[in-house]
Structures are given as C-alpha cells and as structure tokens.
Backbone of each chain as ProteinMPNN parsed JSONL, in Angstrom:
{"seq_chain_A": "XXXXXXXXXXXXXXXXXXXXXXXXXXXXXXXXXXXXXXXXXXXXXXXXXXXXXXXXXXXXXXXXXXXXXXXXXXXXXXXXXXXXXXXXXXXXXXXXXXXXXXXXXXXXXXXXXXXXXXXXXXXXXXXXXXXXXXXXXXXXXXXXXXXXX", "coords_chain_A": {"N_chain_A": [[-20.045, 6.502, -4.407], [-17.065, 4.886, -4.898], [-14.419, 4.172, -2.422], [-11.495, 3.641, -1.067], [-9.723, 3.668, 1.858], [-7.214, 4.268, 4.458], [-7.85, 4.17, 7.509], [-5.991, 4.425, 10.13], [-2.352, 3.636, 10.769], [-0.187, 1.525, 12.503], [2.664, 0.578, 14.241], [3.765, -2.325, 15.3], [4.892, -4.307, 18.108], [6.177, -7.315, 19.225], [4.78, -7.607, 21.415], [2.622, -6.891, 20.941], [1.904, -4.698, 21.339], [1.104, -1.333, 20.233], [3.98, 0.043, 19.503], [6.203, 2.85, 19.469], [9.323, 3.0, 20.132], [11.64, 0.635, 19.496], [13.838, -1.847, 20.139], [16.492, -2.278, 17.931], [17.799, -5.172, 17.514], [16.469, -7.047, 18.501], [13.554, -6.334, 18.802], [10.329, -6.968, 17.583], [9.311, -5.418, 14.518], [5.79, -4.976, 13.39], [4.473, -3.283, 10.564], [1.494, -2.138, 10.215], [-1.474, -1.718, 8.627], [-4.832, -0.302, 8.861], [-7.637, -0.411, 7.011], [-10.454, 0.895, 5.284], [-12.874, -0.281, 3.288], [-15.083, 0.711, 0.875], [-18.608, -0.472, -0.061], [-19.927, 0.17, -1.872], [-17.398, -0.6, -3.26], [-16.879, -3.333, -2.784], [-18.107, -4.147, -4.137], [-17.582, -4.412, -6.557], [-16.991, -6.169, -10.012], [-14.543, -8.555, -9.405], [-13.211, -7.045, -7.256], [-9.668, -5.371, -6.196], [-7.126, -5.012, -4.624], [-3.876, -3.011, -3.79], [-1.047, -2.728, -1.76], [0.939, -0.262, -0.309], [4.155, -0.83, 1.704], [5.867, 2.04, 2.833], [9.104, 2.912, 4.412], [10.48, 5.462, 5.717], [13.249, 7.591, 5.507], [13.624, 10.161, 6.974], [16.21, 11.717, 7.175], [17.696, 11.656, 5.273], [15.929, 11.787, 3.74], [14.278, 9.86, 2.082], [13.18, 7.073, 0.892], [13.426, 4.108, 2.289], [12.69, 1.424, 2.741], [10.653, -0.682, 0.841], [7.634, -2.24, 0.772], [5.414, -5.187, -0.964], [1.664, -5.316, -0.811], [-0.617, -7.237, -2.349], [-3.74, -8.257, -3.027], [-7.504, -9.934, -3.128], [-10.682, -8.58, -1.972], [-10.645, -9.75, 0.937], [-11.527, -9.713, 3.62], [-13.879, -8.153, 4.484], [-15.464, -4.698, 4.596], [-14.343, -3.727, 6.569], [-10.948, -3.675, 7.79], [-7.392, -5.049, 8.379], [-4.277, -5.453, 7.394], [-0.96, -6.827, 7.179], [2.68, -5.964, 7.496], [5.703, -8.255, 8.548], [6.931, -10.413, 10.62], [5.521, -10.632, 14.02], [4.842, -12.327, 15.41], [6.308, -13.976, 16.42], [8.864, -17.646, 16.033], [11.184, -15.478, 18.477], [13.528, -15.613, 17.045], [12.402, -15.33, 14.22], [11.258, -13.248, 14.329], [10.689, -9.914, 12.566], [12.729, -7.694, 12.853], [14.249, -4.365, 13.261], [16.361, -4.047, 12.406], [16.253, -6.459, 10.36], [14.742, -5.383, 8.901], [16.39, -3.741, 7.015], [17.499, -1.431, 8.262], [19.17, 1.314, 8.702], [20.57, 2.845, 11.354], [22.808, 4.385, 12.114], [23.303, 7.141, 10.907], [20.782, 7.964, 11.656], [18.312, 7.536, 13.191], [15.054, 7.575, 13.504], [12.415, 7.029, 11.918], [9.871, 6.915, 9.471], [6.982, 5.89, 8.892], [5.076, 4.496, 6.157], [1.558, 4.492, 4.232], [0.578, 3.628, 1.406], [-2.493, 2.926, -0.71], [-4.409, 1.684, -3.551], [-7.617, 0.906, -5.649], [-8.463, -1.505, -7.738], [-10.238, -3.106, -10.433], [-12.019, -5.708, -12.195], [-13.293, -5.204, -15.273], [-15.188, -6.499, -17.081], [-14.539, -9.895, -18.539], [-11.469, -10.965, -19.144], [-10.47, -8.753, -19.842], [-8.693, -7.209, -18.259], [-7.159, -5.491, -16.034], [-8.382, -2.928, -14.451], [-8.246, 1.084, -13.26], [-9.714, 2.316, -10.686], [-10.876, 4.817, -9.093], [-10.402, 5.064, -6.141], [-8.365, 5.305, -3.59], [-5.578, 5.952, -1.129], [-3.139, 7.775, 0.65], [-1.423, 7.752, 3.592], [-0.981, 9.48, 6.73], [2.483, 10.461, 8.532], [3.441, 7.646, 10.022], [5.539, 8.375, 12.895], [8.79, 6.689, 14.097], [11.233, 5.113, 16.697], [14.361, 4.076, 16.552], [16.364, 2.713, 19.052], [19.551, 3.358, 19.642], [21.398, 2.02, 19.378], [24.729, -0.612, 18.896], [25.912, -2.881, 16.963], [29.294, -4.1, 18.167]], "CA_chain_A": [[-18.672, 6.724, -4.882], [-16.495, 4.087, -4.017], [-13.502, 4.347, -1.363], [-10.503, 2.877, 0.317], [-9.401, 4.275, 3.219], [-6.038, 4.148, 5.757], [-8.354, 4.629, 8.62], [-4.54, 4.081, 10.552], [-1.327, 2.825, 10.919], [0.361, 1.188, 13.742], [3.675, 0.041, 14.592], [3.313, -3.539, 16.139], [6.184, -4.742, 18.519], [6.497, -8.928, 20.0], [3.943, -7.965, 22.553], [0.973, -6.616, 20.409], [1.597, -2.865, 21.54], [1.717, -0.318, 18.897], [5.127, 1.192, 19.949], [7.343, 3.893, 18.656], [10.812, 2.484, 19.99], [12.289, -0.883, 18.977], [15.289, -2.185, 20.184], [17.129, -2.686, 16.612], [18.236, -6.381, 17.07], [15.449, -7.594, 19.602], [12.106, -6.011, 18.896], [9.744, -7.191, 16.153], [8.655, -4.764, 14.227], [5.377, -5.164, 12.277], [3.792, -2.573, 10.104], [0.306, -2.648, 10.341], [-2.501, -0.557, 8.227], [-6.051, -0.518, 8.711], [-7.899, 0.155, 5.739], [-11.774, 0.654, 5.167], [-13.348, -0.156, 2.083], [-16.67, 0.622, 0.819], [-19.459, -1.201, 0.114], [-19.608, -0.284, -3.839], [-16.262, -0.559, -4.132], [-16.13, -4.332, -2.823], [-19.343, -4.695, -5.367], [-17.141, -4.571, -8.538], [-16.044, -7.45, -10.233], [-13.357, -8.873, -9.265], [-12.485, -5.739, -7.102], [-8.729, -5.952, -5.669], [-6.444, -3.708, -3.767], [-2.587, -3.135, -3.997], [-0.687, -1.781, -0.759], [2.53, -0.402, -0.015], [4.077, 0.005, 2.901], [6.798, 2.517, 2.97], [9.819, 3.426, 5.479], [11.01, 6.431, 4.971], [13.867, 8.318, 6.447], [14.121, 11.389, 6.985], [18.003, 12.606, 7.357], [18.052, 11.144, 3.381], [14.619, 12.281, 2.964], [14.171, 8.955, 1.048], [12.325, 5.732, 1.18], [14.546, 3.037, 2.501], [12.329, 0.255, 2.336], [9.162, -0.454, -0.119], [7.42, -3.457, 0.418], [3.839, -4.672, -1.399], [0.453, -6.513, -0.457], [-1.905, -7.366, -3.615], [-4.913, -8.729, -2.896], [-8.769, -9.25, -2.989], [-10.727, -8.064, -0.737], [-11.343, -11.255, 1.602], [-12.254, -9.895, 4.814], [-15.24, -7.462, 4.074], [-15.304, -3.548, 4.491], [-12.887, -3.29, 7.669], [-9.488, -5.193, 7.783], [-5.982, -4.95, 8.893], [-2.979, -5.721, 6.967], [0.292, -6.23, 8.513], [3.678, -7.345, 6.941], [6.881, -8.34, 8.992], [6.959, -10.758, 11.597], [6.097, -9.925, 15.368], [4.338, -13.376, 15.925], [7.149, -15.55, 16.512], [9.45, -17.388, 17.438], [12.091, -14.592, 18.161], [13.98, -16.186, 16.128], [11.876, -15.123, 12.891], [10.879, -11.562, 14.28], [11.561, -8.796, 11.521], [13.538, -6.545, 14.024], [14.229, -3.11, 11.904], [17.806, -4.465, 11.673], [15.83, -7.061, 9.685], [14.043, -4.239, 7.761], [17.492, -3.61, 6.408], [17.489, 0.057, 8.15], [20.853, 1.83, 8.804], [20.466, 3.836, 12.319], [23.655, 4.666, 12.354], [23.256, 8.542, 11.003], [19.16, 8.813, 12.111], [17.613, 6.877, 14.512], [13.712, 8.337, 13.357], [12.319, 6.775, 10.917], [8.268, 7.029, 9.229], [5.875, 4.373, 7.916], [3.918, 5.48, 5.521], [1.224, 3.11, 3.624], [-0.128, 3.557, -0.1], [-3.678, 1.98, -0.831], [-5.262, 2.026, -4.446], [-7.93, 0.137, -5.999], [-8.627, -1.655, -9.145], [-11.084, -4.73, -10.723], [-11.538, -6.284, -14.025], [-14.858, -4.766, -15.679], [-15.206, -7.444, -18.073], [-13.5, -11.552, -18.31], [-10.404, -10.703, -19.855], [-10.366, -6.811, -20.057], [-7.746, -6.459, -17.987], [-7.135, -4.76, -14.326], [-8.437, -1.369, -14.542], [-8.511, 1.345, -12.202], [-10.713, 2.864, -9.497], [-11.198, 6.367, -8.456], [-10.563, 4.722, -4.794], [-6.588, 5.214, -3.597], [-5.133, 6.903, -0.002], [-1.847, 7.801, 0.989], [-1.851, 7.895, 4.673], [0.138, 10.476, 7.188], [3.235, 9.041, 8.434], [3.69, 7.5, 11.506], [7.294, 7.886, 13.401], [9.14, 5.58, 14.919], [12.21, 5.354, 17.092], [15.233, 2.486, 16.648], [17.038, 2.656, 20.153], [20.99, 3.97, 19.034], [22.087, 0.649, 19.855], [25.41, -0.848, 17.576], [27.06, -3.967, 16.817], [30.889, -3.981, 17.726]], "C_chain_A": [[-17.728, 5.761, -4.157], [-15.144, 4.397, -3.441], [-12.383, 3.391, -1.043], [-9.603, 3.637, 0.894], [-8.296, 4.049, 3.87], [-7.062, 4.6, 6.595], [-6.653, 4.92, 9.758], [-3.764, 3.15, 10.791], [-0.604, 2.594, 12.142], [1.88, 0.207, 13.503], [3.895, -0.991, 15.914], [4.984, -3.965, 16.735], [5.246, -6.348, 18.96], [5.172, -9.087, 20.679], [2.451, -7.057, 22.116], [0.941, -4.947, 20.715], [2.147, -2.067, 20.231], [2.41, 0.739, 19.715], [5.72, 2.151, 18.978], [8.278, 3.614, 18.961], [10.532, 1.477, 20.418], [13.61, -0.739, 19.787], [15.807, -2.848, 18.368], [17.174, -4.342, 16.36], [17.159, -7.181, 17.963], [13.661, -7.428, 19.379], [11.708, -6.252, 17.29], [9.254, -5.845, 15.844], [7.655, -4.502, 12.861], [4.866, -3.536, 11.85], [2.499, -3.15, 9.862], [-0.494, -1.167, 9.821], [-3.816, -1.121, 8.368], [-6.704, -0.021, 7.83], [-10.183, -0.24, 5.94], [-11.629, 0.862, 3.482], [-14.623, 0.116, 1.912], [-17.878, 0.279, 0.21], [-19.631, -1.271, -1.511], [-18.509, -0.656, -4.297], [-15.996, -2.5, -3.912], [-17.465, -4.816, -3.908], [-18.909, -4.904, -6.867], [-16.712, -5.3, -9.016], [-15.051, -7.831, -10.152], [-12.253, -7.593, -8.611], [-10.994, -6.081, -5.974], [-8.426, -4.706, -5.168], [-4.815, -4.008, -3.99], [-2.046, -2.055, -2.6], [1.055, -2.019, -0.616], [3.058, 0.307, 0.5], [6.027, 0.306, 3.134], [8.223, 3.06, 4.184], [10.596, 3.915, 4.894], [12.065, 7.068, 6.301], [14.053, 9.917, 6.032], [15.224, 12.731, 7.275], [17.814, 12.305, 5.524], [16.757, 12.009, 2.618], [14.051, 11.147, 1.762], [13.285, 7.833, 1.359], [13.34, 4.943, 1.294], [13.754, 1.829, 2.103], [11.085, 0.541, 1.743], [8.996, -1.53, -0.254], [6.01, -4.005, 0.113], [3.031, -5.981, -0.43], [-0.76, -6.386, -1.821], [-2.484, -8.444, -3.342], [-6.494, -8.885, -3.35], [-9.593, -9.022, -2.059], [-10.976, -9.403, -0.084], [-11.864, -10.82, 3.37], [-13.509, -8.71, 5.024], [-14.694, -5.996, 3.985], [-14.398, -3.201, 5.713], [-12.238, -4.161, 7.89], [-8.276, -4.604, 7.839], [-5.355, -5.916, 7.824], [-1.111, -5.27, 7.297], [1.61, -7.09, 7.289], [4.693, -7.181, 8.006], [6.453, -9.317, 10.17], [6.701, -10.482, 13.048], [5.215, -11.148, 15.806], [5.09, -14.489, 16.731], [7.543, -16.825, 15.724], [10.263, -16.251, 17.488], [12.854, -15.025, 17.383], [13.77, -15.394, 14.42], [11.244, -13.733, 12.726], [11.449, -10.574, 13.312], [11.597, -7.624, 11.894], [13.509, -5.403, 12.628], [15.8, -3.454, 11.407], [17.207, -5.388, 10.43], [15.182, -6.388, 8.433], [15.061, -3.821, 6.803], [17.384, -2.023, 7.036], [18.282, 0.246, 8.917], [20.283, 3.07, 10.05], [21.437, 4.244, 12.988], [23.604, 6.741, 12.739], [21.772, 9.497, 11.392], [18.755, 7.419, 12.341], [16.043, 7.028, 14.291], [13.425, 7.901, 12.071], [10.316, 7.08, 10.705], [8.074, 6.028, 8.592], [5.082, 5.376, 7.297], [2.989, 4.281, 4.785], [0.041, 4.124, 2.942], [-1.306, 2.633, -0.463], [-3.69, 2.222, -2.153], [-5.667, 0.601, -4.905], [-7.97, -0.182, -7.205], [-9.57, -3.026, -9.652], [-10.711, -4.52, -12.38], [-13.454, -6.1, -14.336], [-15.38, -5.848, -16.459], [-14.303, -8.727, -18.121], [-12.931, -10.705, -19.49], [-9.817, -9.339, -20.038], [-8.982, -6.308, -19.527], [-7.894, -6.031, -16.629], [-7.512, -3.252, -15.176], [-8.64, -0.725, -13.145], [-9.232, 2.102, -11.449], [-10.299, 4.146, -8.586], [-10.775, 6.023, -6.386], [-8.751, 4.363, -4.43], [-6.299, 6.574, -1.909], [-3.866, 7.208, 0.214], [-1.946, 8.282, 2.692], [-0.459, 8.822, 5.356], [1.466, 9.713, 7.238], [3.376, 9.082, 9.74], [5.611, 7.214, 12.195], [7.426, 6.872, 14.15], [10.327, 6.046, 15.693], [13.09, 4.028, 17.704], [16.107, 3.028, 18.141], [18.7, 2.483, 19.348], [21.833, 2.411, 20.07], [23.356, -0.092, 18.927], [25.932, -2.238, 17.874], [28.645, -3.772, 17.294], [31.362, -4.302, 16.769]], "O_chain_A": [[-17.608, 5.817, -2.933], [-14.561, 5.116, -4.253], [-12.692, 2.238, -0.742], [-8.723, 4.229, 0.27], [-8.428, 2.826, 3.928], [-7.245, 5.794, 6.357], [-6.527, 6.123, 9.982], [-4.127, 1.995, 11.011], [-0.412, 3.58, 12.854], [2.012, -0.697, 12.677], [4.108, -0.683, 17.086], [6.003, -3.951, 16.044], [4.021, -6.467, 18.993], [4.502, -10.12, 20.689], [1.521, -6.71, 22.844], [0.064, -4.167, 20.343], [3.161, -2.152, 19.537], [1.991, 1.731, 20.311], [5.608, 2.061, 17.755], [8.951, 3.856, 17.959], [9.702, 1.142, 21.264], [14.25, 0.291, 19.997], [15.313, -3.858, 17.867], [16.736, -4.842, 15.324], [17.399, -8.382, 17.834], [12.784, -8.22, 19.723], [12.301, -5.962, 16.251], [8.81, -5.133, 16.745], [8.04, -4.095, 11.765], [4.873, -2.656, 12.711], [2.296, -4.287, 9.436], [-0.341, -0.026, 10.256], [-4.014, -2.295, 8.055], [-6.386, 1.16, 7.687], [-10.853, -1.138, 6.45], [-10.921, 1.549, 2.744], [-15.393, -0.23, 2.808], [-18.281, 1.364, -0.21], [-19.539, -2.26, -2.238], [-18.366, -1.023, -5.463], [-15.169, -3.07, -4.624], [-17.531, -5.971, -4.331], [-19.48, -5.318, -7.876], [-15.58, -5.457, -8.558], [-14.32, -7.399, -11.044], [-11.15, -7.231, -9.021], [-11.129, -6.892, -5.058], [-9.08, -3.663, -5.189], [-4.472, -5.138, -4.335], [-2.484, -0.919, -2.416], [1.887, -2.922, -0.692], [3.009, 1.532, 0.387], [6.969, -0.444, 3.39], [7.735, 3.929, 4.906], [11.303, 3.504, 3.974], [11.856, 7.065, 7.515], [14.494, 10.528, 5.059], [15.153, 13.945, 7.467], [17.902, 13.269, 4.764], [16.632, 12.58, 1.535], [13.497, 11.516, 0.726], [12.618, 7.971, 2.385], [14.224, 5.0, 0.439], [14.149, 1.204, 1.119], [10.455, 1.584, 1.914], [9.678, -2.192, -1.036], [5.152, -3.457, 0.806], [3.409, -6.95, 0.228], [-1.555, -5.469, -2.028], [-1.917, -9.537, -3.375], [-6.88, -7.915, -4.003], [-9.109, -9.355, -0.977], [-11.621, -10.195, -0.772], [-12.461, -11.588, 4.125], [-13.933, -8.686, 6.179], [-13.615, -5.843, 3.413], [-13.701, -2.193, 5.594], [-12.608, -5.303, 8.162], [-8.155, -3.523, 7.261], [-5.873, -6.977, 7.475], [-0.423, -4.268, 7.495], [1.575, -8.125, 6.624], [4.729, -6.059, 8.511], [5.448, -8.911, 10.753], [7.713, -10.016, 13.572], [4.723, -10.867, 16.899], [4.704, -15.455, 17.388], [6.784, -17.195, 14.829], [10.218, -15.706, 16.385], [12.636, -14.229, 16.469], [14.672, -15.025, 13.668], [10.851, -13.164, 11.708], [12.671, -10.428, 13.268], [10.886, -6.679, 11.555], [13.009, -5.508, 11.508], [16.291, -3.185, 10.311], [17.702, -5.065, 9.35], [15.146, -6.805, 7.276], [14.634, -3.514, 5.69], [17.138, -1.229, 6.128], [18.353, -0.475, 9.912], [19.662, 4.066, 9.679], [21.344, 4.507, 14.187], [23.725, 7.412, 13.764], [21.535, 10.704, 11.452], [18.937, 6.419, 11.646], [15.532, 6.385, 15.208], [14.089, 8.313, 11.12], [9.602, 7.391, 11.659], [8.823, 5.38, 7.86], [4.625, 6.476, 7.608], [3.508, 3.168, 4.693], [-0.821, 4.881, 3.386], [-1.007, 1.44, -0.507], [-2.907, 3.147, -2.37], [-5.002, -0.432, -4.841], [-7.572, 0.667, -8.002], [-9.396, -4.032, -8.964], [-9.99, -3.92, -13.177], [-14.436, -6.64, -13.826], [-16.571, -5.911, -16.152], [-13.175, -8.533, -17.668], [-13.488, -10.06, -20.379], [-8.663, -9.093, -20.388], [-8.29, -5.41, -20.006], [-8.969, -6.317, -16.103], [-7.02, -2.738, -16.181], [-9.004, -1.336, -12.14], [-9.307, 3.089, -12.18], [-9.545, 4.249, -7.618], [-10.963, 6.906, -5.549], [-8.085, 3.436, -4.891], [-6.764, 7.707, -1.787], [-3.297, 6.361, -0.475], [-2.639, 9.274, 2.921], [0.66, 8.917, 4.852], [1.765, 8.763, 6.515], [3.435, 10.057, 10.489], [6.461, 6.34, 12.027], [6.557, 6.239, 14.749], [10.631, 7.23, 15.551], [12.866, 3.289, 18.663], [16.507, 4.173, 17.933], [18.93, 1.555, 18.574], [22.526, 2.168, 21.058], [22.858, -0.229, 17.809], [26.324, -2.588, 18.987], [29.249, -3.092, 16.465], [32.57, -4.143, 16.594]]}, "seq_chain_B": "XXXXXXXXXXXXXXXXXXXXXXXXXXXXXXXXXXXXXXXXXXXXX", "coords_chain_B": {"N_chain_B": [[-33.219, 18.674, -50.689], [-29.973, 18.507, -51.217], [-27.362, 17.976, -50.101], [-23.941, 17.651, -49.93], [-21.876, 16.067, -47.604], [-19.058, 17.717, -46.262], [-15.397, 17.239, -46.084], [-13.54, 18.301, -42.973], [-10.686, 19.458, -42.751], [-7.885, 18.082, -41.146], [-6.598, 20.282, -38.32], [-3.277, 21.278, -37.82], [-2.843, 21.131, -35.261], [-4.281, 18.891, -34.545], [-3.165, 17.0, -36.099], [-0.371, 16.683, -34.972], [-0.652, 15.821, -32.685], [-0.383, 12.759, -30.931], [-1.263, 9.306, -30.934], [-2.668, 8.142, -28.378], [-1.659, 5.798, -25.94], [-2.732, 2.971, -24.093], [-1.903, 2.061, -21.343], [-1.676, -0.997, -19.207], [-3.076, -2.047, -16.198], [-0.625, -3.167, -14.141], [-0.129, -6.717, -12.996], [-1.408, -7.742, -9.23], [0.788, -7.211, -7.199], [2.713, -8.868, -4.694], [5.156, -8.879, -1.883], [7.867, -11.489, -0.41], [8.028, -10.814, 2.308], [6.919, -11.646, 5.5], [3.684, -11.896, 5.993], [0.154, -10.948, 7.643], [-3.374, -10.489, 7.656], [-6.556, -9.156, 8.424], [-10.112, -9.489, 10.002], [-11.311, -6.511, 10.776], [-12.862, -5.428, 13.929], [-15.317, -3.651, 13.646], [-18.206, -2.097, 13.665], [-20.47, -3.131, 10.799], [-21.109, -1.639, 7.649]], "CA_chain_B": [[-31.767, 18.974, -50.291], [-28.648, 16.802, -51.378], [-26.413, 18.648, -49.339], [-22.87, 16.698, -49.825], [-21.16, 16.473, -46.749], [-17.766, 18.062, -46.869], [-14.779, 16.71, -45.341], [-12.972, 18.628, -42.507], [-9.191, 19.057, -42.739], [-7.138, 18.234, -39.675], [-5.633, 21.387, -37.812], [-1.741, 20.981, -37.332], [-2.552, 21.044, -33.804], [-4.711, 17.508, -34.725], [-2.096, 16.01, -37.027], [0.6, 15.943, -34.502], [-0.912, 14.956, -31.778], [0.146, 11.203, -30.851], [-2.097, 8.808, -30.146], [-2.495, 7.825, -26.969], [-1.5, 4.475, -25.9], [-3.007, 2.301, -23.1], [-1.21, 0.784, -20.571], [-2.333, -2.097, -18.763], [-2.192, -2.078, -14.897], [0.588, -4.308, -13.912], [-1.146, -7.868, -12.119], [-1.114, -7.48, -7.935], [2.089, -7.977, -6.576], [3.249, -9.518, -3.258], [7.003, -9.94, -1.66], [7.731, -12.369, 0.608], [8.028, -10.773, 3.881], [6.111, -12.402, 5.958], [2.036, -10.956, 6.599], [-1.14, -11.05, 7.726], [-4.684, -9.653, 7.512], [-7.656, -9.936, 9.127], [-10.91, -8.315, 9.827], [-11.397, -5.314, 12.182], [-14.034, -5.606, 14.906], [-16.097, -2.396, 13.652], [-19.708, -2.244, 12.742], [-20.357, -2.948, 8.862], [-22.157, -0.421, 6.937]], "C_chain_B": [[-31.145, 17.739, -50.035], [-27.289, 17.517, -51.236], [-25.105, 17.39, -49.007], [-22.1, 17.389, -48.309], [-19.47, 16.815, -46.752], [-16.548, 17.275, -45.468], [-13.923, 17.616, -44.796], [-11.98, 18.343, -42.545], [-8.603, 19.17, -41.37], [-6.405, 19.726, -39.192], [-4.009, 20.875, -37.913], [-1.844, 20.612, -36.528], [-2.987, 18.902, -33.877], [-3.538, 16.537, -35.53], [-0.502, 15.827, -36.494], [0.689, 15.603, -32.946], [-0.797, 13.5, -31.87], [-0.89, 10.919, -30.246], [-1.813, 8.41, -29.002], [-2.264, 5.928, -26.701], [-1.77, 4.045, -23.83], [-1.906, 1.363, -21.885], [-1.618, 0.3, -19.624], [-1.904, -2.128, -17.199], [-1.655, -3.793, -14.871], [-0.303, -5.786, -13.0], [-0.376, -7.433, -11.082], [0.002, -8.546, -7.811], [2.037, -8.214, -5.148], [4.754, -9.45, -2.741], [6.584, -10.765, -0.596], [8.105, -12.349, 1.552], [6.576, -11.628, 4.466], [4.773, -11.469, 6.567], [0.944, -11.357, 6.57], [-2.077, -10.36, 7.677], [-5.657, -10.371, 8.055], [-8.942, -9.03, 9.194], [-11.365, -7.254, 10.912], [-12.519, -5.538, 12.825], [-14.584, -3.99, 14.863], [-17.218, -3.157, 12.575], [-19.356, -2.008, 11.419], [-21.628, -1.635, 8.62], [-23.298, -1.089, 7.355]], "O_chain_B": [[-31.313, 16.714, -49.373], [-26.38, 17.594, -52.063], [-25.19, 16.495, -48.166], [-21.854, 18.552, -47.99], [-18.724, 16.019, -47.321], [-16.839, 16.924, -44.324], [-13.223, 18.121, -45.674], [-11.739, 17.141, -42.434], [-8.772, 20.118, -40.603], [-5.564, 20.166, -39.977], [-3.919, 19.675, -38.173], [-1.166, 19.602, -36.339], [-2.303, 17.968, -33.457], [-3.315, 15.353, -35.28], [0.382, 15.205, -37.083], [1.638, 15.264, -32.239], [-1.131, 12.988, -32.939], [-1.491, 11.581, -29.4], [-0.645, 8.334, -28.624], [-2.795, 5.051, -27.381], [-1.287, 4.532, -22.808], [-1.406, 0.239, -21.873], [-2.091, 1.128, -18.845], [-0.723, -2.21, -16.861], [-2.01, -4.9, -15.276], [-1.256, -5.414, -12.316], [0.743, -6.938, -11.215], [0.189, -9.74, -8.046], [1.18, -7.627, -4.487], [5.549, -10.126, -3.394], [5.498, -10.844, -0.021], [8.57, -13.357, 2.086], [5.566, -12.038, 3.893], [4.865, -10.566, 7.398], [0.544, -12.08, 5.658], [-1.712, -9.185, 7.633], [-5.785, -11.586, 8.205], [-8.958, -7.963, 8.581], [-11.809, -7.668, 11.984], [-13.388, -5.958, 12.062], [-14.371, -3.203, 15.785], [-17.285, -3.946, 11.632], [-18.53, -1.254, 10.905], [-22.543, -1.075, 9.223], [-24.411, -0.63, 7.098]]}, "name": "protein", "num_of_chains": 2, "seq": "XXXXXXXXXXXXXXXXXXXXXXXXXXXXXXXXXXXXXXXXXXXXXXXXXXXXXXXXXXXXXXXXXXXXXXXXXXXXXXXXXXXXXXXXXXXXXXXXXXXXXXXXXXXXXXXXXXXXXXXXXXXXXXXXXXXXXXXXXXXXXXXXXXXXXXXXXXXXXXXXXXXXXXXXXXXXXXXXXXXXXXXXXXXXXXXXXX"}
C-alpha cells in the first residue's frame, strides 16, 4: 500500500538549530518537513508529490501564510524539504517579518505541512491521484514581541 | 428459447442524477520562496 509520510517538522533558525523563538527581524526562519515515502509508491510512473507548508495563527485561528513544493521524488524514500532562507547571507534570511507575519496581537504561531501524492498512469492520462497524503501535527513557534518604531 | 430481452426503464432516482464530471489534478506547483531538499541519513527499506 503505498505511503507518504511527515515523519517531522522542524523550525530551522541561521545556525541549523530547530528553534521555537526567532527574533522577528534577525532570525532566519526555515520550515523544514521530513517526509518518508514508500517504496511502491516511488515505483509508479512518473510518481510526484505536492507539499504545503502552512503558518497558522492561532488568535485568528487562520492560516496566514500558504506556501507550495511540487515535485518528483529525486532523493529516494527519506528526504527533507525546506522552504525560506536560513543559509545566507543575512541579508537574504526569510526572518518571519519576511514571512509576512503580524506579531503584533499573537506572538505564537504553528507550522503545519500538507503532503499528497499523485503520478501519471499512462503518457498523457493526466496526474492522477494516490491513496498516499499526511497532514502533520503542528509545530509552535515563538516570534520574540519585538516592534519597529 | 427466443427470449427477447426487455428494456429496463430508468427510476426517477436514475434520470436525475447528473453525471459526474472529472476533474483533472491541477500540474505541481512551486512559489518562489527560496528551498531546498535533500536526502535524510536513515536506512532505506
């Protein structure tokens, strides 16, 4: 039966540690999911994946940001996917101010990250989709109540 | 035996039922934050 997995998610700062508080205008902050796939599922033609990785707040109770990764599989049955900057230089880090997220009235925010799969059964057929899809817990965070003048 | 086969009439319930229509998953999207991937250092199957 084929699979894909959030094994987990981590919140990557500048210095490779999966933190829970950022400084807002200073600290990179990547989102990072680890995902297993499994072994029939990377056997299907042309089998792909679609991910999307959510920040959600919870004073709104809403999703603030929603951003995707569509792919195929290219690095076998265990692999990390990360989006936002925390490589460098500071300069190009995607701080959570960068995330576009307002910590004015909540400071606490969650990642959350959406997997599902899908291939093409046949040349031309089309994307179809695959019994293989996760929604993973959510992991908090915490922006340091820091403000602009 | 020359048993004509007869033709079943649709129920109501069959004749307003709508067909169903397919829709096509959307092709994989991307934005352009900036990301990477790579492969985890765990035993393969």
């Amino acid at each position: 039966m084929p699979f894909l997995r959030i094994d987990g998610l981590r919140t990557v700062n500048q210095l490779g540690q999966n933190a829970t508080l950022f400084d807002p205008f200073s600290d990179a902050l990547a989102l990072t999911m680890d995902l297993h796939a499994s072994a029939d599922l990377l056997a299907l033609p042309n089998a792909a994946f679609s991910a999307e990785f959510q920040i959600f707040d919870p004073h709104q109770h809403k999703v603030v940001v929603s951003t995707y990764w569509g792919s195929t599989f290219n690095w076998g049955q265990y692999f990390w996917i990360s989006k936002g900057n925390n490589w460098g230089p500071p300069s190009a880090y995607q701080t959570p101010e960068q995330w576009g997220l307002n910590w004015t009235a909540n400071s606490i925010f969650g990642f959350r990250g959406i997997v599902k799969a899908q291939y093409i059964p046949s040349p031309g057929s089309g994307w179809s989709a695959v019994d293989a899809f996760d929604v993973s817990a959510m992991r908090w965070f915490r922006v340091r109540e820091i403000f602009r003048l | 035996m020359n048993k004509k086969k007869q033709k079943r009439t649709k129920t109501t319930a069959e004749k307003q039922r709508k067909p169903i229509s397919v829709k096509q998953l959307p092709p994989l999207k991307s934005d352009d934050i900036p990301s990477r991937g790579g492969k985890r250092a765990v035993k393969e199957d």
